[in-house]
C-alpha positions as CSV (number, residue, x, y, z in Angstrom):
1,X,0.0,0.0,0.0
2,X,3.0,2.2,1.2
3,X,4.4,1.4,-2.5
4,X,1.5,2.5,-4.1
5,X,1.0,5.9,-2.8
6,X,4.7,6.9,-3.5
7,X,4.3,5.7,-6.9
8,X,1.2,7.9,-7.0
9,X,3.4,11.0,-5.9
10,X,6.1,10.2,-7.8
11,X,3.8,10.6,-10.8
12,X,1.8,13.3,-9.9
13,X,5.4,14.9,-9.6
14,X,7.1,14.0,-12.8
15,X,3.2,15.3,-14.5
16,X,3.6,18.5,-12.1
17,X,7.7,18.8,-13.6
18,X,6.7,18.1,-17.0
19,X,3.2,20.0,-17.3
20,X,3.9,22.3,-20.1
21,X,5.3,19.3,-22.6
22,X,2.4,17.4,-21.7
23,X,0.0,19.7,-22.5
24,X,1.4,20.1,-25.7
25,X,-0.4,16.6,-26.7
26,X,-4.3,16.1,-27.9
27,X,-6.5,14.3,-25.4
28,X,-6.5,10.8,-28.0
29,X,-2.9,11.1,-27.5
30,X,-2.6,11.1,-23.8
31,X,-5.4,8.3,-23.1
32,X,-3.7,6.4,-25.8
33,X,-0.3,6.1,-24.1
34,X,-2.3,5.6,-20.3
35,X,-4.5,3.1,-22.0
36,X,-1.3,1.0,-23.3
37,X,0.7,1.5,-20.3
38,X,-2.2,0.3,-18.2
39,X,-2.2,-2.7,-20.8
40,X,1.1,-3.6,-20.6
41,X,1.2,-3.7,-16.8
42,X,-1.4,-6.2,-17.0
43,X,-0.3,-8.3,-19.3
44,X,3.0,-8.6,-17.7
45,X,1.2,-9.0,-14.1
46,X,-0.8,-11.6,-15.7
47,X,2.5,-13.5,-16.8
48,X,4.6,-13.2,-14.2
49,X,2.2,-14.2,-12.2
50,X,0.0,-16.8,-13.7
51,X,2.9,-18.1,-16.1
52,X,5.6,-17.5,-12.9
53,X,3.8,-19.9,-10.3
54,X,3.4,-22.6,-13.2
55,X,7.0,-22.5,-13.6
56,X,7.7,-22.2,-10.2
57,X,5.4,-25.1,-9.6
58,X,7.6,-27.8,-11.5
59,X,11.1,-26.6,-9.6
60,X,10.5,-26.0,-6.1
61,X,14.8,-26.3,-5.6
62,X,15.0,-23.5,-7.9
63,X,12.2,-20.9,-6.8
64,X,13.9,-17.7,-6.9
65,X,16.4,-18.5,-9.5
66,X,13.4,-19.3,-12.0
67,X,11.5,-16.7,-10.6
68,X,13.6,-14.0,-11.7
69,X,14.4,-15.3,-14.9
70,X,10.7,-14.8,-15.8
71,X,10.2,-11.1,-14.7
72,X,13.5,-10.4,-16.3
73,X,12.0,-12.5,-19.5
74,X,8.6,-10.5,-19.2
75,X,9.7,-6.6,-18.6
76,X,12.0,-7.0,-21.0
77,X,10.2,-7.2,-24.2
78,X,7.6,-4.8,-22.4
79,X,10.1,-2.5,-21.8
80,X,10.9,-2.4,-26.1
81,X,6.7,-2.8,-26.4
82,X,6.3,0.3,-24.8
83,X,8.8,2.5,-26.0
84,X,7.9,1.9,-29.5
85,X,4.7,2.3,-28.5
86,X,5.1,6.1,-27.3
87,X,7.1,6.6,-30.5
88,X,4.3,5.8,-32.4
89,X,1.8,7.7,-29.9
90,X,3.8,10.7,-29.5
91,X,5.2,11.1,-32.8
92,X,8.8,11.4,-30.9
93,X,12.2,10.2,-32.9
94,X,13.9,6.8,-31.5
95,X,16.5,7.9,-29.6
């Protein structure tokens, strides 16, 4: 819960910092990139989670090892999803 509501200030900070470049951008835009980001988190919630315990499941000895391997394996590509993504939303150049 404590997470959370820093990550809730952290971005009502870094929107507070940035408000005059984000106001640059059409209403499609900015629902656009909050719908995708919201999509993304669940999709990778869904499988580290669901996928993860599965996993996890067949090697008990191996737990956190395995673990970890599949949120690296998961944010990953997400990570390259995303930023793409905003390219395309934003009309930004690849950097």
């Amino acid at each position: 819960m404590f997470g959370a509501i820093l990550l809730l200030l952290y971005a009502a900070y870094g929107g507070w910092k940035h408000r005059e470049e984000i106001r640059r951008y059409t209403w499609q835009q900015k629902g656009a990139a909050v719908f995708v980001f919201i999509g993304l988190i669940a999709v990778g919630t869904f499988l580290i989670y669901v996928v993860g315990n599965r996993l996890v499941a067949f090697l008990p000895w191996l737990q956190l090892v395995v673990f970890f391997v599949i949120v690296v394996l998961v944010l990953y590509p997400i990570r390259f999803v995303l930023a793409k993504t905003m390219v395309r939303i934003f009309h930004l150049s690849e950097e």
